[in-house]
C-alpha positions as CSV (number, residue, x, y, z in Angstrom):
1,X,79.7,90.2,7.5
2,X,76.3,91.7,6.5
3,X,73.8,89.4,5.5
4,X,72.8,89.4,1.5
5,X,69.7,90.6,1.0
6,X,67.2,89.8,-2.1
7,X,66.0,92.6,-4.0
8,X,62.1,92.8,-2.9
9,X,61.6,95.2,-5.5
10,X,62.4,93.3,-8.2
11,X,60.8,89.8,-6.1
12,X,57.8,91.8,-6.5
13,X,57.7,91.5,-9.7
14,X,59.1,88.5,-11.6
15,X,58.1,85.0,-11.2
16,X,61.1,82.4,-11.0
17,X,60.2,79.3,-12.0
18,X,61.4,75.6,-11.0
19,X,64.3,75.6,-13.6
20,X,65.2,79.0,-12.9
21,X,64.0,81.0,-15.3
22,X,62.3,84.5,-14.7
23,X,59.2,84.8,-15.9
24,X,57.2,88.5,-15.8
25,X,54.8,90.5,-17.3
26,X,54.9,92.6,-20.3
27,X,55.1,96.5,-19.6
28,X,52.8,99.0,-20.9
29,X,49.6,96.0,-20.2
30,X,48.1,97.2,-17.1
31,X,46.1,100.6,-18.3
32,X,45.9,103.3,-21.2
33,X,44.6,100.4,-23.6
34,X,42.3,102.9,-25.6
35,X,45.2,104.3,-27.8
36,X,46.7,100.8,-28.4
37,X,45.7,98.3,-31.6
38,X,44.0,95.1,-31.0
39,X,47.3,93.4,-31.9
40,X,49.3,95.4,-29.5
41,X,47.3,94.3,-26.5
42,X,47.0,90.8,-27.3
43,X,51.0,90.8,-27.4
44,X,50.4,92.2,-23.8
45,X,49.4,88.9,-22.2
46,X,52.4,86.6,-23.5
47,X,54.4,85.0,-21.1
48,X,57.7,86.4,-21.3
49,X,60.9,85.0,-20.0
50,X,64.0,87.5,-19.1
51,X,67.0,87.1,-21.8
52,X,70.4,86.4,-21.6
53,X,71.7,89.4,-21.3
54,X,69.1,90.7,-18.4
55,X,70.2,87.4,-16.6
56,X,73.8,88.2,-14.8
57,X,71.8,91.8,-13.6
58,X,69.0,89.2,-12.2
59,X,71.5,87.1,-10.5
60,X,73.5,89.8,-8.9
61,X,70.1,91.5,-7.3
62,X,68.8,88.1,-6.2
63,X,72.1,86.1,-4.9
64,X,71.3,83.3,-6.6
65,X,72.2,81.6,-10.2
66,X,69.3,82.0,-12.4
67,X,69.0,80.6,-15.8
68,X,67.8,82.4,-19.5
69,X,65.2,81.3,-21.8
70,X,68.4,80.3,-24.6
71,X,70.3,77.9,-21.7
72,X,67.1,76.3,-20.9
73,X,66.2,76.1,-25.0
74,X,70.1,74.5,-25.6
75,X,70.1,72.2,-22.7
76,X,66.6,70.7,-24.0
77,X,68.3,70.1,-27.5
78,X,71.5,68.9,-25.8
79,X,69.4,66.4,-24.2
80,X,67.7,65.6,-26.9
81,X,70.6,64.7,-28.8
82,X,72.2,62.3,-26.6
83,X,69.0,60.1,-25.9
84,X,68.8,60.0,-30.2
85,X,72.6,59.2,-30.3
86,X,72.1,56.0,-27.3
C-alpha cells in the first residue's frame, strides 16, 4: 500500500491553523498594484479563511480533516449557548 502523500503544492501555500482552519492569502496582492484602487488593495491584506465548500477539496489533497470558517463560527455559538443555558 502506497504511502499518502500531502499535497506540497498546496502546503506551500495555505496556513492551517490550530483548530483547523486554512488560512491563505488573497490572490491578485503580490504585484501589478498601479492599475488597482486604494480600496482594492487594502482588501488585499485580509486574512482569509477557505469556505465550506473549498474544505472537502482541502481534505482530500491533505489526508487530514480540516475545518471551515462557518463550523468553527457555529461551534463557538453552540458553545456559547450551553454555558448561557447552565
Amino acid at each position: 500500500m502506497p504511502k499518502s502523500k500531502s499535497h506540497k503544492g498546496l502546503l506551500k501555500r495555505i496556513k492551517i491553523t490550530k483548530s483547523g482552519k486554512i488560512r491563505f492569502r488573497s490572490p491578485h496582492s503580490r504585484h501589478l498594484k498601479s492599475n488597482k484602487t486604494g480600496t482594492q488593495i487594502r482588501s488585499y491584506r485580509r486574512p482569509r479563511y477557505a469556505r465550506a465548500g473549498d474544505m472537502v477539496r482541502f481534505g482530500t489533497l491533505l489526508f487530514r480533516p480540516l475545518r471551515s470558517q462557518e463550523q468553527s463560527i457555529a461551534d463557538a455559538q453552540r458553545r456559547e449557548m450551553a454555558t448561557s443555558e447552565s
